[in-house]
C-alpha positions in Angstrom: 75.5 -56.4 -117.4 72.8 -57.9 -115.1 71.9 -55.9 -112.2 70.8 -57.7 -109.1 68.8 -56.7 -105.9 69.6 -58.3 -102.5 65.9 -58.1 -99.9 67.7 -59.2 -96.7 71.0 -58.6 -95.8 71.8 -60.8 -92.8 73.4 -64.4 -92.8 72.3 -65.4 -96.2 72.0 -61.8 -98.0 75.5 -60.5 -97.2 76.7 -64.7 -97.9 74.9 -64.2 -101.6 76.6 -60.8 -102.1 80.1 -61.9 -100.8 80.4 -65.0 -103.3 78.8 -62.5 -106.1 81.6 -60.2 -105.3 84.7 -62.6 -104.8 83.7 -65.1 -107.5 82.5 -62.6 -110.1 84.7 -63.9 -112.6 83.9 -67.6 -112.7 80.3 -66.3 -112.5 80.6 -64.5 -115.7 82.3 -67.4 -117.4 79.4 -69.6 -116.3 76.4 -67.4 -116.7 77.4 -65.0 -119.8 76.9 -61.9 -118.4 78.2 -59.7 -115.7 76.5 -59.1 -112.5 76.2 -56.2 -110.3 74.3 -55.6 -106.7 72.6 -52.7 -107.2 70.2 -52.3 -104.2 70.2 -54.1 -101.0 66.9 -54.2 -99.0 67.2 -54.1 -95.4 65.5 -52.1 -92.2 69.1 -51.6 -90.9 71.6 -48.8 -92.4 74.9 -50.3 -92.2 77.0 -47.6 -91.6 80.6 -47.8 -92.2 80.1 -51.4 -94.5 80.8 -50.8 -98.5 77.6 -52.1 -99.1 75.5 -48.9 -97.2 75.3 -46.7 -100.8 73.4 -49.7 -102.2 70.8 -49.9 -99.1 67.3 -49.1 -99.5 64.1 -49.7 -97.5 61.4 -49.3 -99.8 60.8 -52.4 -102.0 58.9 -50.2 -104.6 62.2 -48.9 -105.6 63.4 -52.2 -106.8 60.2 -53.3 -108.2 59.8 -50.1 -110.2 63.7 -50.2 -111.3 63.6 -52.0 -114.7 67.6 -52.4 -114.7 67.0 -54.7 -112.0 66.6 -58.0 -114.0 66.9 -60.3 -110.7 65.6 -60.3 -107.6 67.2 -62.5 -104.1 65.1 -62.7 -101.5 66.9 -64.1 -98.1 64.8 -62.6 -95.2 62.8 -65.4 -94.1 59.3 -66.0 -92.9 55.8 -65.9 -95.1 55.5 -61.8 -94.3 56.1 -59.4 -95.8 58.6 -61.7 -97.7 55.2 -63.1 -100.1 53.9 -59.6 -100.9 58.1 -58.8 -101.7 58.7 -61.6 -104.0 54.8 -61.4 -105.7 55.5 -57.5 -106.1 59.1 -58.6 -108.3 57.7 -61.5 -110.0 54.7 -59.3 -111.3 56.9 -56.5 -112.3 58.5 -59.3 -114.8 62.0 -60.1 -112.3 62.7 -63.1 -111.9 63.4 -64.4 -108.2 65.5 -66.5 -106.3 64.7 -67.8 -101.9 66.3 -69.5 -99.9 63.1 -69.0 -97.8 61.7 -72.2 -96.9 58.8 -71.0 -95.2 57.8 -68.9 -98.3 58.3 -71.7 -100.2 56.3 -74.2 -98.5 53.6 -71.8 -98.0 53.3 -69.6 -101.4 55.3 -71.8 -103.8 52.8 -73.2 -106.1 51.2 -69.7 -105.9 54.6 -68.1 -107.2 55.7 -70.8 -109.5 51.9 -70.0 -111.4 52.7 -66.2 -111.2 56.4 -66.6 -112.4 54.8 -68.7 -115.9 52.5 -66.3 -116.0 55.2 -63.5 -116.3 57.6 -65.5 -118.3 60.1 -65.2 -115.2 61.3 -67.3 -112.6 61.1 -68.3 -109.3 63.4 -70.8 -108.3 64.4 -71.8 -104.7 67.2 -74.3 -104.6 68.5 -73.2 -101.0 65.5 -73.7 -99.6 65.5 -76.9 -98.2 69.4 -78.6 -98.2 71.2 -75.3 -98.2 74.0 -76.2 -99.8 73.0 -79.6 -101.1 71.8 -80.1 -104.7 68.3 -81.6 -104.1 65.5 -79.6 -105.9 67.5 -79.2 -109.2 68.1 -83.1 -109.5 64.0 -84.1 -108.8 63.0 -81.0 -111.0 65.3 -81.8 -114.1 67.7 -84.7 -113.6 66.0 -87.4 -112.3 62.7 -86.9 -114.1 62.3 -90.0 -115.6 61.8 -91.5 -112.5 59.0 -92.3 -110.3 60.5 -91.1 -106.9 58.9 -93.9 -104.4 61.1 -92.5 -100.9 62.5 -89.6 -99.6 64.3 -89.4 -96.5 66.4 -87.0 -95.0 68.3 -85.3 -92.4 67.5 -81.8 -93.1 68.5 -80.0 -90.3 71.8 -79.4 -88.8 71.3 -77.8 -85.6 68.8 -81.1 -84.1 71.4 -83.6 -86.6 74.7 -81.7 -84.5 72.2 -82.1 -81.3 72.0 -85.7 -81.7 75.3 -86.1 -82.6 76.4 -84.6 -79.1 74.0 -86.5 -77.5 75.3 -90.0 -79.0 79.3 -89.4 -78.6 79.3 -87.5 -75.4 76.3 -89.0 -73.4 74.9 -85.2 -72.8 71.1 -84.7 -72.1 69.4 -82.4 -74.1 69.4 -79.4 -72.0 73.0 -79.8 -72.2 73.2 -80.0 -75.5 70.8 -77.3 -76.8 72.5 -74.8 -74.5 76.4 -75.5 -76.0 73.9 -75.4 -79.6 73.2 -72.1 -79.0 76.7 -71.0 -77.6 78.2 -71.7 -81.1 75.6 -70.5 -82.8 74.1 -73.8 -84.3 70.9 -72.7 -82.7 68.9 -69.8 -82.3 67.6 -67.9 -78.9 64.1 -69.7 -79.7 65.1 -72.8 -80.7 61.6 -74.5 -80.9 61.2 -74.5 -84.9 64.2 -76.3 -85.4 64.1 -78.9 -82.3 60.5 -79.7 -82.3 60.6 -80.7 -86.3 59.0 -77.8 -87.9 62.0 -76.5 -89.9 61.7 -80.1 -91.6 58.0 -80.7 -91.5 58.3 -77.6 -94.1 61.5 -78.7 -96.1 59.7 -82.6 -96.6 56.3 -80.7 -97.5 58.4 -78.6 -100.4 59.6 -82.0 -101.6 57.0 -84.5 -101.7 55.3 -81.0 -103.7 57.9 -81.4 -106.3 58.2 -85.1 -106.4 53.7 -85.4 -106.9 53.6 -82.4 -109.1 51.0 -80.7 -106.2 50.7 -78.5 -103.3 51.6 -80.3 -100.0 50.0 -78.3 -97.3 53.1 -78.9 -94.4 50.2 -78.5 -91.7 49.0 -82.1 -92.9 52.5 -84.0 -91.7 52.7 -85.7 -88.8 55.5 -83.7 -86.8 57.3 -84.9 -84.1 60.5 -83.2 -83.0 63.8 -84.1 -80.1 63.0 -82.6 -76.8 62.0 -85.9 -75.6 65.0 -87.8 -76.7 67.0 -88.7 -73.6 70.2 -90.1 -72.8 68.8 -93.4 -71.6 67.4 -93.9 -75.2 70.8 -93.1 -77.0 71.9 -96.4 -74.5 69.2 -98.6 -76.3 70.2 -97.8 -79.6 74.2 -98.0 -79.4 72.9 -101.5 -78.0 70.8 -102.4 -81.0 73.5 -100.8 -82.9 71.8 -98.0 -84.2 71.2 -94.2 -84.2 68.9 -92.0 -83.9 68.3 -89.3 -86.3 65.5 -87.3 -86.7 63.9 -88.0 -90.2 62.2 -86.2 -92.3 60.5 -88.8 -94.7 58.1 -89.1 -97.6 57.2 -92.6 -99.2 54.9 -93.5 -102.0 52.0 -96.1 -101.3 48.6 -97.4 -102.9 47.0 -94.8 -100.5 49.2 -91.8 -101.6 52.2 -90.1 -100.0 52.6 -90.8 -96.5 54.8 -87.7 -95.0 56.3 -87.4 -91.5 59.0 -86.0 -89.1 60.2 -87.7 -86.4 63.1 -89.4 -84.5 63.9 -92.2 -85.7 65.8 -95.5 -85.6 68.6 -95.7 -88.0 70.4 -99.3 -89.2 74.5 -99.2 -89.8 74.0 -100.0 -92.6 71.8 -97.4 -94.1 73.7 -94.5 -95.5 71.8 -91.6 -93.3 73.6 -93.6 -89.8 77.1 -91.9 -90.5 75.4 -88.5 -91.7 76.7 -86.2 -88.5 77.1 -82.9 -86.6 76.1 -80.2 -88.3 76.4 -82.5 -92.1 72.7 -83.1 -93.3 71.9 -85.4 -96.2 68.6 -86.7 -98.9 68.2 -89.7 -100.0 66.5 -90.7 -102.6 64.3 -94.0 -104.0 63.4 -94.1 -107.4 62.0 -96.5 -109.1 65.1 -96.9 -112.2 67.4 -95.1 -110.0 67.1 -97.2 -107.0 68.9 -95.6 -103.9 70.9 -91.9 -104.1 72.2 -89.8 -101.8 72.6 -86.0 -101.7 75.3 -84.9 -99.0 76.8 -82.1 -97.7 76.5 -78.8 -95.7 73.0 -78.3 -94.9 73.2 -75.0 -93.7 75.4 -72.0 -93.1 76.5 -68.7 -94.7 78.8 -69.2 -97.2 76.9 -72.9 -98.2 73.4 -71.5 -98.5 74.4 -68.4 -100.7 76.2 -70.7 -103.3 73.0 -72.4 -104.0 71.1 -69.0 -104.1 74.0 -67.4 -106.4 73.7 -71.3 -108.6 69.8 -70.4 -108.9 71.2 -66.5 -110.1 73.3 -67.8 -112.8 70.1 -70.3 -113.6 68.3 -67.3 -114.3 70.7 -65.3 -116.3 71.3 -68.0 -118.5 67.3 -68.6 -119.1 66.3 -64.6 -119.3 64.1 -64.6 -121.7 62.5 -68.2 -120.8 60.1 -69.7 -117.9 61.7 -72.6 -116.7 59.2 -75.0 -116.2 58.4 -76.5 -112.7 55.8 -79.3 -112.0 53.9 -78.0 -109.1 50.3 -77.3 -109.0 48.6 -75.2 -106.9 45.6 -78.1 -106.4 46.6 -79.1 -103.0 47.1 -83.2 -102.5 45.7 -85.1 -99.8 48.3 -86.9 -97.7 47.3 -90.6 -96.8 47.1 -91.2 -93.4 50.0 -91.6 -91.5 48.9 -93.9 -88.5 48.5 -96.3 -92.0 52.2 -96.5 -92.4 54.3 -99.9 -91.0 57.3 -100.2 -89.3 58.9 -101.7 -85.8 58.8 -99.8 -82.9 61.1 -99.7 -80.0 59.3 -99.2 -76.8 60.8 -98.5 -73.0 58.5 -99.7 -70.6 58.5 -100.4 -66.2 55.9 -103.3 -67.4 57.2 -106.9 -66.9 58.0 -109.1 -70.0 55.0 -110.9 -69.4 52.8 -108.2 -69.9 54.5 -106.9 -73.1 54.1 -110.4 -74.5 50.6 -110.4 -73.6 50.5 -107.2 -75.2 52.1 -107.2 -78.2 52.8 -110.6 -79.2 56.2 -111.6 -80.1 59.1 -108.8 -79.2 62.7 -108.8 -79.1 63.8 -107.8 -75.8 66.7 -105.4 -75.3 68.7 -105.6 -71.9 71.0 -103.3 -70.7 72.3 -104.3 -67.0 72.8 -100.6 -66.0 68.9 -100.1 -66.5 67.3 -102.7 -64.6 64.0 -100.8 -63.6 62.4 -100.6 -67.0 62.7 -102.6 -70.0 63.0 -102.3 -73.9 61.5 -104.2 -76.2 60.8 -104.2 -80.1 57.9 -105.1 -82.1 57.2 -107.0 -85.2 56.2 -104.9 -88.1 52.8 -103.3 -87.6 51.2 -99.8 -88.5 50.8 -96.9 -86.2 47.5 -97.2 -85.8 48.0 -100.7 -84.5 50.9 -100.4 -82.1 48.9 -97.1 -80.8 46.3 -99.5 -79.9 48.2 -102.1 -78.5 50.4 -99.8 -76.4 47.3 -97.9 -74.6 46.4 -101.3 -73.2 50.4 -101.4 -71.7 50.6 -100.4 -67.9 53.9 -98.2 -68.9 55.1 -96.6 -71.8 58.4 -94.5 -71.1 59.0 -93.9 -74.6 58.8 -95.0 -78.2 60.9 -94.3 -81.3 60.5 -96.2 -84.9 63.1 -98.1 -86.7 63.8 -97.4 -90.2 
């Protein structure tokens, strides 16, 4: 018998405890042993629910228990989660988040700590929810030399855009009926200006260089200025837009960015939608994979939490080794990277040719007091140059 202790019983927590509960069998065929919640941590008493004998509030008492052999920890944020999870690991428990923030934040730190303790800390739900990503670049893909990662890593701006592109909604619109259905939260900022994914790319261009990605180095952009008007432009081009979270390997090092971005119909990320995020992959044997499926959610989330549980249970009495460092990496500079960009403008034609050379004009009848055009392939430094000399920019959003 292994006994477990839950710190955070809301969305996640009581998820993790539910499938613990409901699948115990196929659990204990999988992992060896029996499991057993004995503590849940949480501020809240939970009178009334079956699970209010197992509550406590201290997190001494579970750090001091030595029957507690595992440790979940699914409340969120750096604090106090990091002095939590460092108080478990040190008193030789191994530890399982689907915290991304942690994560980003403290994960080389608790990786170290974990070897150090012959424990683990492992944190598989912490950036596709449900998706298989950070198993398959730690252990299954290892021969490889991941050159690109891009994905759609959050479902509450992937479901915005969706709206936004089948219904012709503005933002406002959208974000509000977001929130109705509980896709997005009161404050919504983290997940709609890009920060939610500026910290799930940082924890996987970590993995995929072996060193600490600090995610206040990536260029962030999020969706609040994505506009009807520009889902017009790209159903003309025949595209989508979906904001990317991306990481690509170059002779300068890892270029890493969030943003909105143009997507082809025939790239496998264009038919990713709603609430559905995906992670794809470049290696350089592999060539092109994609990881798919719920992103998010209750039931989701907790089943890759309870997978990194039975993970543990099967590896006790062994560190399972994870190549991150804590030596941080420097990112190369993003304005280095090249692409097309797609550009609304109230400038005339001959001006943008002046300006930028030979475009591709895109014409949409309905919009005749502005104009969108498309570069040639040049780098962000470049077309930021070239587009402060432009009488009008309305907006801009790369291809991919």
């Amino acid at each position: 018998m292994v006994k477990v202790a839950v710190m955070g019983y809301g969305t996640i927590g009581s998820g993790v405890v539910e499938i613990l509960e409901k699948n115990a069998a196929r659990i204990r065929k999988t992992s060896g042993e029996d499991l057993e919640v004995k503590y849940v941590l949480d501020v809240r008493e939970f009178e009334g629910d079956p699970i209010h004998s197992k509550i406590v509030h201290d997190y001494q008492i579970i750090a001091k228990d030595p029957e507690i052999r595992v440790v979940v920890e699914t409340m969120g944020g750096v604090e106090p989660a990091y002095t939590f999870v460092k108080a478990m690991l040190e008193a030789g428990k191994h530890v399982t988040t689907s915290n991304k923030a942690l994560v980003a934040d403290k994960g080389a730190e608790l990786i170290a700590l974990a070897k150090e303790k012959n424990v683990n800390f492992l944190f598989e739900a912490s950036v596709g929810g449900g998706i298989p990503i950070i198993r398959p670049l730690m252990s299954s893909i290892t021969g490889d030399e991941i050159v690109e990662i891009s994905g759609i890593v959050n479902g509450t701006t992937n479901y915005m855009l969706t709206k936004m592109t089948n219904e012709g909604l503005a933002f406002d619109e959208v974000l509000k009926e977001a929130q109705a259905k509980g896709y997005a939260e009161k404050d919504p900022t983290a997940d709609v200006e890009g920060y939610d994914a500026c910290r799930k790319i940082a924890i996987l261009t970590s993995i995929v260089c072996g060193q600490q990605v600090n995610y206040q180095d990536i260029h962030t952009e999020g969706i609040t200025k994505i506009t009807p008007t520009d889902i017009m432009y790209a159903k003309e081009m025949g595209r989508a837009i979906k904001l990317l979270a991306t990481s690509r390997q170059t002779n300068d090092g890892y270029v890493a960015m969030v943003a909105p971005f143009l997507i082809p119909a025939s790239h496998p990320l264009y038919n990713v939608n709603d609430v559905f995020n995906a992670i794809f992959v470049k290696g350089n044997m592999l060539g092109d994979s994609m990881f798919y499926g719920s992103g998010a959610g209750k039931l989701p989330t907790a089943s890759a939490v309870v997978g990194d549980i039975v993970d543990m249970v099967k590896h006790m009495n062994m560190h399972i080794t994870l190549n991150w460092d804590a030596e941080p990496v420097t990112l190369a500079d993003y304005k280095t990277n090249e692409t097309r960009f797609f550009v609304r403008t109230k400038a005339s034609k001959e001006e943008i040719s002046n300006t930028f050379g030979k475009v591709e004009f895109v014409d949409i009848e309905e919009l005749a007091d502005e104009i969108g055009f498309v570069t040639e392939t040049m780098s962000e430094s470049a077309y930021e140059e070239k587009a402060a000399n432009l009488s009008s920019v309305l907006q801009m959003i790369r291809f991919h």
